[in-house]
C-alpha positions, 0 to 999 in steps of 0.5 A: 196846768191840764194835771189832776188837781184836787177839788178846792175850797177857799175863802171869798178874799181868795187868802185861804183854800183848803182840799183833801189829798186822798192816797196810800195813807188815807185822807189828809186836809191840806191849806195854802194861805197867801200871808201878806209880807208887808212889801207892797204886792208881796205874798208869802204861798204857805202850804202844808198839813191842816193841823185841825186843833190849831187850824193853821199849816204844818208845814213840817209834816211829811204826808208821802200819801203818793199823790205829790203831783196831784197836790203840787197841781192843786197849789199851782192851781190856786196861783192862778185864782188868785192872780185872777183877784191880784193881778199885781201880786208877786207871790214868794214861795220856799219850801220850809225845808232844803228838800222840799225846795228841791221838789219845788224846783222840780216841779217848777222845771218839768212844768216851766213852759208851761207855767211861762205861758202865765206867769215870770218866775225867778230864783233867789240865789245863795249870792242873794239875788233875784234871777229869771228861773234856770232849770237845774240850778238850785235856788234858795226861794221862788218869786212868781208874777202874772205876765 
């Protein structure tokens, strides 16, 4: 996607990348992990705070540092690298809260040419089926493929 992203590190299996969102509250770590399901090719996207005691994703926390799209781009980005490694993976993606799905989905429609020129994305819906993405329908998780 040709939004600002913020500059990411990650780790050579392309699993793990880490970058710092810089706003109105200062400068917060942020981790995305690919966590492998146990289904064949499937990844679980966490993505969150990097609580530094634990070293593992807060993914409750509430940062509102004011750069959501910045941030949301930075994840979107390393869908792309890591796709580019596996290119077989399907990738699950759901907010760890209704709301944070809701921004998901919002951020998935304002940018869904975009991403389709890439990528297949479907919803999960409350009948518990996985459909090609409609924008304005609520879905309760996101599954994307590379094309």
């Amino acid at each position: 996607m040709n939004k600002p992203k913020y500059v990411y590190e990650f780790e050579e299996d392309l699993l793990i990348f880490e970058f710092v969102s810089v706003g109105i509250k200062g400068s917060i770590r942020k981790m995305i992990t690919y966590s492998y399901t146990g289904v064949e090719n499937v990844y679980n996207l966490g993505f969150g705070d990097l609580n530094e005691e634990t070293n593992e994703i807060d993914d409750l926390s509430v940062t509102n540092n004011g750069d959501s799209e910045k941030v949301l781009s930075t994840v979107a980005a390393t869908i792309f690298d890591f796709t580019e490694k596996y290119p077989n993976a399907m990738i699950v993606a759901t907010g760890s809260t209704a709301v944070r799905t809701r921004l998901y989905r919002i951020g998935i429609s304002n940018n869904l040419k975009e991403i389709q020129t890439n990528f297949s994305i479907f919803g999960f819906t409350e009948q518990e089926e996985w459909e090609k993405f409609v924008v304005g329908k609520n879905y309760e998780a996101f599954l994307i493929t590379k094309k």
